[in-house]
N, C-alpha and C positions, 0 to 999 in steps of 0.2 A: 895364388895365395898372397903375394906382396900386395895384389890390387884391396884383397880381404883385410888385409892386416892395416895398410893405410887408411880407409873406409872406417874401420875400427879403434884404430888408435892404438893399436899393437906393435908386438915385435911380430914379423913370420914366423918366430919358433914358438909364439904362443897359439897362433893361430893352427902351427903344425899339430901341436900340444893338441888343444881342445878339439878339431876334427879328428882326432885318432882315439878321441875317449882318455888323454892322460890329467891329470889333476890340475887345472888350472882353477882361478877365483873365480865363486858367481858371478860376477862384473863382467870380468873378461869373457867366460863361454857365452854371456846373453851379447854381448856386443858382438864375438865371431859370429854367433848364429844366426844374428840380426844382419849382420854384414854379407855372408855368406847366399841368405834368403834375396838380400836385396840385387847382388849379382850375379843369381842364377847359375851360383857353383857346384857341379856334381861331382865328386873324386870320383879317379879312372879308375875302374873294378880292378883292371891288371895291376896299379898298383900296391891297391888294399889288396889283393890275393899275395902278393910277395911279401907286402910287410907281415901279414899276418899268418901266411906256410896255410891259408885256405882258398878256396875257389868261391868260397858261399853259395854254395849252391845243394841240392840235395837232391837224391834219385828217387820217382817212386817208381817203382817195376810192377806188372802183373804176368804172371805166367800163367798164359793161354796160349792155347792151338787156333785159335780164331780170332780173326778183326772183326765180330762181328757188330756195328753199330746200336745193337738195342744194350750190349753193356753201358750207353752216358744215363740210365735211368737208373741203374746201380751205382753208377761210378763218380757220376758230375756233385752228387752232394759230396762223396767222401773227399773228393779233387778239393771242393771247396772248403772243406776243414782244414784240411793241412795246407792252404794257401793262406789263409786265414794266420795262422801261426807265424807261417814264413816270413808275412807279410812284416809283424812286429819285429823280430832279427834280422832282415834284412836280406834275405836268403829269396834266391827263388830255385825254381823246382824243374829239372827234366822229366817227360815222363815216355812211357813207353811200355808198349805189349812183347813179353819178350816169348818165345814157344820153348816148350820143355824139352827141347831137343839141343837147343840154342842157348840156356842156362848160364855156361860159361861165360858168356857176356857180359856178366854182372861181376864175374871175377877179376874180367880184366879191368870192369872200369874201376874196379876199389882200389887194386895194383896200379895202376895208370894214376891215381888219385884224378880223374876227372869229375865225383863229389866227395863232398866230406863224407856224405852216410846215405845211409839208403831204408826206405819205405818198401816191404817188399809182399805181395797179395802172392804165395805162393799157387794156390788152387788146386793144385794134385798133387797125389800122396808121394812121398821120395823127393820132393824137388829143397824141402825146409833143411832136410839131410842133407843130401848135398852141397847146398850152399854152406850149409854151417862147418863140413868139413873142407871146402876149399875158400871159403873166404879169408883175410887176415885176420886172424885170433884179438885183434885188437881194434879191428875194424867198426866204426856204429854203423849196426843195420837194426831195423826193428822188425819185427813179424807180423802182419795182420787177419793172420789165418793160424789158427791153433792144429797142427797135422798130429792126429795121435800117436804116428809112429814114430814121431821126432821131440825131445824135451827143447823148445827156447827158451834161453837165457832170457831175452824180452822182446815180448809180445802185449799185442791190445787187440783184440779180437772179442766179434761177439760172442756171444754163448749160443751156441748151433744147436746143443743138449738140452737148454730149456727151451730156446723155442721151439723145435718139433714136441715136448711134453706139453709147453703150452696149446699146442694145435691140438694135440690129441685130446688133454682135457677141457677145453673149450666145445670139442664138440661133444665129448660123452657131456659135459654141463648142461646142452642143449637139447640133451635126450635119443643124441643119435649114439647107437650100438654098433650098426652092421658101415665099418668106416674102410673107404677104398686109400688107394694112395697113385698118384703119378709122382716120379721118384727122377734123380737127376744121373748124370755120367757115375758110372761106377767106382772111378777112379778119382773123382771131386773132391777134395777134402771136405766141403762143407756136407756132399750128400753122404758120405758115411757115418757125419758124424747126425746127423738128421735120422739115416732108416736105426743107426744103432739103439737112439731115442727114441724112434717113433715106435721101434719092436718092444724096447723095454715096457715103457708106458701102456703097452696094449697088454701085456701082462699082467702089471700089478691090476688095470682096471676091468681084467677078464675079460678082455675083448678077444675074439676069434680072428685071428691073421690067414684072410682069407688068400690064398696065391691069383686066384682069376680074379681081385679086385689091384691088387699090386702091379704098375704096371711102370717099366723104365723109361725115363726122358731124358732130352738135352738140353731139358731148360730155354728151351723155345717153344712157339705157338704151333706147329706142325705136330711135333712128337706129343703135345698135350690133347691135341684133337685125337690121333690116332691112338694114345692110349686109354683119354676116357671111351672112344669106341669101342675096344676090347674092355675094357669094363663093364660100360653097357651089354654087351653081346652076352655077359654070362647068366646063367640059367637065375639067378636071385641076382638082384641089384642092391649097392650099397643106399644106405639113405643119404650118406656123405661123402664129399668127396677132397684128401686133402694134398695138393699139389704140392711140391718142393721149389716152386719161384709161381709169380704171379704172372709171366707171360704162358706158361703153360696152363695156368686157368683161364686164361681168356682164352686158350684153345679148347678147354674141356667145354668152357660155357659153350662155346661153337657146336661142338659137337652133341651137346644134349639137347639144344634148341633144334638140331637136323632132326633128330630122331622127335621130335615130338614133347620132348620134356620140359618143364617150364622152372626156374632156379628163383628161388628156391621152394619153391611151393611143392614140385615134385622131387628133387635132389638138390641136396646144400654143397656148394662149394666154398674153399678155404684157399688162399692164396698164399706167398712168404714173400718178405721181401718191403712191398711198400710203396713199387717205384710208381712213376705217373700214371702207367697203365691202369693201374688198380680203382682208380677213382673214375676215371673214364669210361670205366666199362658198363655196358649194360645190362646187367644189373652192377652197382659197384662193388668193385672186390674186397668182402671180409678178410684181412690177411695180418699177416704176423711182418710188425714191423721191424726193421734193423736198422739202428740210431746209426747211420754211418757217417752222418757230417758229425756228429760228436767224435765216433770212433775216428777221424781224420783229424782230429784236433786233436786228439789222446795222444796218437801215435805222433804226430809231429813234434808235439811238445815233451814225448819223451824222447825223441830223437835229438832234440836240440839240446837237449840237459846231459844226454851223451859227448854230444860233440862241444860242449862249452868243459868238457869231462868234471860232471857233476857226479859225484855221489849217488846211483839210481841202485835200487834192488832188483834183484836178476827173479821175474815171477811172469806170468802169464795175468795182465790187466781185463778181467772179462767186464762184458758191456752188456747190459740184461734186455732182449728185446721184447716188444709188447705186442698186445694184440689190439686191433687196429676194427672196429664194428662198423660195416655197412649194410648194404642188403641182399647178399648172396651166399648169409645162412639163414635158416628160419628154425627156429625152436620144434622139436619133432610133435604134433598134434596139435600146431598152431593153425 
């Protein structure tokens, strides 16, 4: 800092001034800064964390029971929104798969103060509840999963509700009636709140909720193979078929090219989700998109408006997602 401040023409306590963000003259901060630039000065984190009672840093957490590698096609856009943000404040980001068994973890690190706040992808139902009763009451954490059993304070989560309505009326739009379903973990937040959707909408549109077209996944390409096969197997076949993630279409598409069926000319399939698979496929996956590098930008920047302790409204931020046209539906009599 003396070598900054003689380079500049300063005192060091202006130079201390203007690197800390305190009010110094236009003059003087473009000459620190200039100065600064010119000999490759980076303040020590350890320092800036004492002056200022932060670490700069932020948690994102996802609570899953599995590491399994095909989540970076869901996950590397939303990683990249909230880096994105970080990036601007100066913040960078731990991250980590935590298991719902394991949870507490996130309690000690808010107690620990090892970040300011925390991004957290709960995924199954009880876990948004728990957190929110042992976290500290004053703690910023955001939500990016809306769990219907649990009210958050604040969340940015997409809208799970319209998009399986959007699937379903996408496909009655295209003429199909007789509509199957490959469906996700029982206990998912996201797939409950999807069959809750996908059963209503099949109501108001007088569709028949067939149980031998319904059939459950894990949201990978094994369980999507093996349940469009029990779909196939039953005595009428739907004309469509609508997944609950897009790697489980690529298993159904698997499975109906086995049997003989051609997509969509003899059965349409519907994808969710967005991720790379979907465009790669053969035929490309028609699927329902989820903005999630937006939704990773939502959340971080409302995270940081927490922890700068901004003024935020305590509400549920929903993100509306789309549908996304390739060519593995076909209009019914096309």
């Amino acid at each position: 800092m003396k070598d900054i401040a003689r380079l500049a023409g300063v005192s060091p306590t202006t130079v201390s001034w203007a690197l800390n963000g305190k009010r110094v003259s236009e003059e003087s901060l473009r000459r620190v800064l200039e100065a600064a630039q010119a000999l490759n000065y980076h303040p020590k984190l350890s320092a800036r964390s004492l002056r200022a009672g932060k670490v700069f840093s932020i948690g994102f957490y996802i609570v899953n029971p599995s590491l399994d590698p095909r989540l970076n096609g869901y996950l590397f856009p939303m990683l990249a929104g909230i880096s994105k943000v970080l990036a601007h404040d100066g913040y960078s980001m731990q991250f980590d798969i935590i298991t719902p068994s394991t949870v507490d973890a996130l309690t000690k690190k808010a107690l620990e103060h090892s970040v300011d706040g925390m991004l957290v992808l709960p995924q199954f139902s009880g876990v948004t509840e728990q957190l929110m009763e042992d976290l500290p009451k004053d703690f910023p954490v955001v939500f990016m999963q809306s769990d219907p059993t649990a009210k958050t304070p604040h969340c940015v989560a997409i809208d799970q509700i319209k998009g399986a309505d959007l699937a379903i009326r996408y496909l009655y739009a295209q003429g199909h009636r007789d509509i199957g379903m490959i469906t996700g973990p029982v206990e998912h937040v996201d797939n409950v709140l999807r069959m809750r959707s996908a059963h209503q909408t099949m109501q108001d549109l007088h569709l028949v909720w067939e149980r031998a077209w319904v059939q459950q996944g894990e949201f990978d390409i094994e369980s999507g193979y093996i349940g469009m096969k029990h779909i196939l197997a039953a005595a009428k076949k739907p004309s469509a078929v609508f997944c609950f993630n897009d790697y489980m279409a690529i298993g159904a598409l698997r499975a109906a090219s086995h049997v003989g069926l051609r997509v969509p000319q003899d059965i349409s399939i519907l994808g969710f989700d967005d991720t790379d698979v979907a465009e790669a496929s053969s035929p490309a996956l028609t699927t329902i998109q989820q903005p999630v590098f937006d939704q990773g930008q939502r959340a971080a920047n409302l995270l940081m408006r927490m922890i700068k302790q901004e003024e935020v409204t305590a509400q549920v931020e929903w993100i509306s997602p789309m549908v996304v046209e390739r060519a593995s539906v076909e209009r019914v009599g096309s």
